[in-house]
N, C-alpha and C positions, 0 to 999 in steps of 0.2 A: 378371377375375383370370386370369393366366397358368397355363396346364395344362402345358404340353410342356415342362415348367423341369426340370432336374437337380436334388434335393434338397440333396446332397450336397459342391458343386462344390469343385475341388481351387485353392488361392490358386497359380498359374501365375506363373512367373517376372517380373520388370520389371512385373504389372498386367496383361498380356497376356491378351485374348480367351479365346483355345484355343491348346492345344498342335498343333502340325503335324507328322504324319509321313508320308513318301512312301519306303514301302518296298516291294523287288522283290526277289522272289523267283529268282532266276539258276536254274532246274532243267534247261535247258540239253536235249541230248537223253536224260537220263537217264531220263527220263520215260515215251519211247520204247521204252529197251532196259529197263524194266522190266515194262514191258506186253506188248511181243514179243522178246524176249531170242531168238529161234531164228530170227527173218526181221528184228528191226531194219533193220540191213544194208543188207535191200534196199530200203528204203523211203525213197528216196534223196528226192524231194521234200520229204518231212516233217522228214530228218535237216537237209535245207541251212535249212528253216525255223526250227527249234530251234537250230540253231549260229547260226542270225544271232543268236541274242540276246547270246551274249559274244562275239563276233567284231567285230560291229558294231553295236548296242544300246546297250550297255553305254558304250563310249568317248563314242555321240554321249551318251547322258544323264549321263555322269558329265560332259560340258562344263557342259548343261544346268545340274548342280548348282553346278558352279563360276561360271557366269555371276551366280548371285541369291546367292554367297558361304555355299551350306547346305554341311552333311555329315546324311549321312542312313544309316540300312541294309541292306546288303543280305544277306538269308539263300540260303547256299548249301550246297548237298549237299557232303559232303564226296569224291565223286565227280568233282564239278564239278571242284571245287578242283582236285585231280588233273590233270583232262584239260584246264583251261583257266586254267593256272596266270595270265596275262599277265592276264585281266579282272580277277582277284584283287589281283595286283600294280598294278594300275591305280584300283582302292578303297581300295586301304591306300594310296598316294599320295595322294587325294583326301582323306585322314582320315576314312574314313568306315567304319562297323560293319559287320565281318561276323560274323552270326548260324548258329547252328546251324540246318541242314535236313535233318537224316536222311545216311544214306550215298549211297544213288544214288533216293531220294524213296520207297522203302517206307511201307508204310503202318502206322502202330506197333500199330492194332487189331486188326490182321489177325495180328499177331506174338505167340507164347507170350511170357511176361514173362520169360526169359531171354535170349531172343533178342534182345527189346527192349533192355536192357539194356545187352546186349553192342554192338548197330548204334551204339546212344546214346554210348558209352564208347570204340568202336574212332573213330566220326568226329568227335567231341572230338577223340583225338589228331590223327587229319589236320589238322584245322582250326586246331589249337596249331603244327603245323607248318608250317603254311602260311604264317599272318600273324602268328606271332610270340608269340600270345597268347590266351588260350584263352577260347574264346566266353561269353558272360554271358547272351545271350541265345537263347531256342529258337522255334523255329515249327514246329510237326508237319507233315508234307508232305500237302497235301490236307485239312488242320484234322483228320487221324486220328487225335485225339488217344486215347489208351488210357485205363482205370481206374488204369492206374498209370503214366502218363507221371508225373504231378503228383509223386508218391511220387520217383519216380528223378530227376526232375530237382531235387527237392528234397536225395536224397540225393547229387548229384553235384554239388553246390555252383552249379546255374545263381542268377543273378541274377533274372532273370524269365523268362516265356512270353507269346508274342504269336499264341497261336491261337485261344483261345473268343471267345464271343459276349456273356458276361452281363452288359454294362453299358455305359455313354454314357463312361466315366473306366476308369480303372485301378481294380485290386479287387484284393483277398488272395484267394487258393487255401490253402484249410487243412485237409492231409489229416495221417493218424496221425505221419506221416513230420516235419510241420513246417509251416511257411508259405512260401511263395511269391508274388511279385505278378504281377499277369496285366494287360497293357495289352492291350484288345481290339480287334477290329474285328468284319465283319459281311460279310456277301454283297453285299453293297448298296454295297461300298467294295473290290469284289473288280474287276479288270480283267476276267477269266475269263470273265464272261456276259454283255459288255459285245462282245467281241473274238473269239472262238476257235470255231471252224468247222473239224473236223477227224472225216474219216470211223474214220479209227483209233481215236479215240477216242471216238466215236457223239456227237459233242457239237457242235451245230451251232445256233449265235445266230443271229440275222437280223442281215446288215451293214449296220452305222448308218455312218455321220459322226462323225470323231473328235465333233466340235461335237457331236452330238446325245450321244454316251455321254458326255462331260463334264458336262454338264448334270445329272447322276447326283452327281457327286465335288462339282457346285457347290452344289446343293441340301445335302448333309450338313456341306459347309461352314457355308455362313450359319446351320446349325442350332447349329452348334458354337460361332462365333463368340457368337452371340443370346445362347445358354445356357451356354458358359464349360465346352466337354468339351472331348474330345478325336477331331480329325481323322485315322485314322490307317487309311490306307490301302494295299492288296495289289495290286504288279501286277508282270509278268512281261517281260523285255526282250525277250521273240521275239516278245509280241504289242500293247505298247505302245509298243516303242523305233523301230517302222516309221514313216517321215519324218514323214506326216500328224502320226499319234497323238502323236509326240514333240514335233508341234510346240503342238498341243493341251495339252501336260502344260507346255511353256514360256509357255503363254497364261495359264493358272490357276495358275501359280505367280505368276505377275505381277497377277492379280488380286488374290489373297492377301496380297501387297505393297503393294497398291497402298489396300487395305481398312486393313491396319495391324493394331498390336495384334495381333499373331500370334506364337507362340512356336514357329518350326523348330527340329525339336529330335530327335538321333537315339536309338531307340528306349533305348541305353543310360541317356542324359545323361536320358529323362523317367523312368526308375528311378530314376535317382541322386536327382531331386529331390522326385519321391513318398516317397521312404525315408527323406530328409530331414525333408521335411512331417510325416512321421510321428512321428518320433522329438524332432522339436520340438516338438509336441502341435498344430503347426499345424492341421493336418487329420484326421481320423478315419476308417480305409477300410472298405468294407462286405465281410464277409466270407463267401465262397463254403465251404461245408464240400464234400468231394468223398472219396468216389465220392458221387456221389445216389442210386444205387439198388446195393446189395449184389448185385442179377443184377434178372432176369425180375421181371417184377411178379406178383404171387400170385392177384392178380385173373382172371387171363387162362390160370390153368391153368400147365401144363409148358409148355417153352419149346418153339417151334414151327421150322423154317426160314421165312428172311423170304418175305413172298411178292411184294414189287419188289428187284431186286439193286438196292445203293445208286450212289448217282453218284458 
């Protein structure tokens, strides 16, 4: 008898396996001047590092996506957008989604819920101005998602959220505010811990072989494909779009292709057709109530300082 089955699974477009997403994140150097806002500047290595990703990242993978005929999405800071206007201009060519990411990649936990708020609502409008049209979907920068991201982004009319972890499919978010759907992914489909060696940021992987870290993205594949979820994947153009790697991301998209039965599909268009599902009685989603915990659990006394700073 089959164990590792999804109980739930979602009827995917044409009979298709899984649904497929290869989404990147453009954070670009904002990431830098968020963490040292007072010596960025000088740290000119790491800046030419992070500018490679929309400089030249970005062009060579949006051929990529053009070659296998996908549109996919990409979340960007509305920062970004700003300072690298031509990568932007260069996705909305390709027809492909850009997602909300925060202002310049703040962290939304770390934010009083005003502030939050307001970052949420000021890089909306950048990002309406930018491409025309105002974002549907969000990803919290570094998965920081708050106790009231759900809430706000419910009350500012997002379409979905693509940051948690709770499920193999897409799933409702349903706090006082309203519902929301959440297409997710995991660390395990993250580029991040696969790629990135950087003393600034104290975060330093063992360097693999494009080959050997895909073997990562291939495995939750065939798990996807077997059981009928969803493949949807995090990676970043300054540490995925370097020749090797990108040529690796051009290998297993052709796998994928080559497998069949596959539904590419950009983070918007798998909303569109879960909402559908839904409201056809097709399908039934499993629902997330949020916040989970109203604070500190009672168990454990008054709230403490943590005693590891978080990653």
């Amino acid at each position: 008898m089959e164990t590792a089955v999804i109980e739930n699974p979602i009827p995917w477009p044409g009979g298709a396996r899984c649904a497929v997403a290869f989404t990147f994140d453009m954070d670009a150097d904002s990431i830098l001047h968020l963490g040292y806002h007072d010596t960025a500047d000088t740290r000119m290595a790491l800046l030419s590092a992070l500018r490679y990703g929309p400089e030249i990242a970005v062009p060579r993978l949006l051929g990529i996506y053009r070659e296998f005929g996908i549109r996919q999405t990409f979340f960007v800071p509305a920062w970004c957008a700003e300072h690298y206007p031509r990568a932007v201009e260069l996705m909305l060519e390709g027809g492909h989604e850009i997602g909300h990411h925060g202002y310049i990649h703040e962290h939304p936990n770390e934010l009083a819920p005003d502030e939050e708020l307001d970052r949420l609502r000021h890089s909306a409008a950048i990002l309406t101005a930018a491409t025309g049209a105002r974002p549907r979907g969000y990803r919290a920068p570094t998965y920081r998602f708050s106790r009231h991201t759900a809430d706000f982004l419910i009350q500012e009319g997002f379409d979905y959220d693509s940051t948690l972890f709770g499920d193999d499919i897409p799933y409702v978010l349903r706090t006082k505010a309203g519902q929301i759907l959440e297409i997710p992914s995991h660390y395990g489909m993250d580029d991040w811990p696969q790629y990135q060696i950087s003393r600034e940021f104290d975060y330093f992987a063992a360097v693999k072989a494009p080959r050997r870290a895909i073997e990562v993205f291939i495995d939750e594949f065939e798990a996807a494909w077997e059981f009928g979820g969803l493949w949807n994947s995090v990676w970043h153009p300054f540490l995925s779009g370097r020749l090797a790697r990108a040529k690796a991301i051009r290998d297993l998209l052709r796998h994928m292709v080559e497998k069949g039965d596959v539904w590419f599909a950009r983070l918007d268009e798998i909303a569109d057709h879960v909402r559908a599902s839904i409201e056809s009685g097709a399908w039934t989603p499993r629902i997330d109530d949020l916040p989970y915990y109203e604070g500190p659990i009672p168990e454990l006394g008054p709230a403490r300082p943590a005693r590891v700073k978080p990653a």
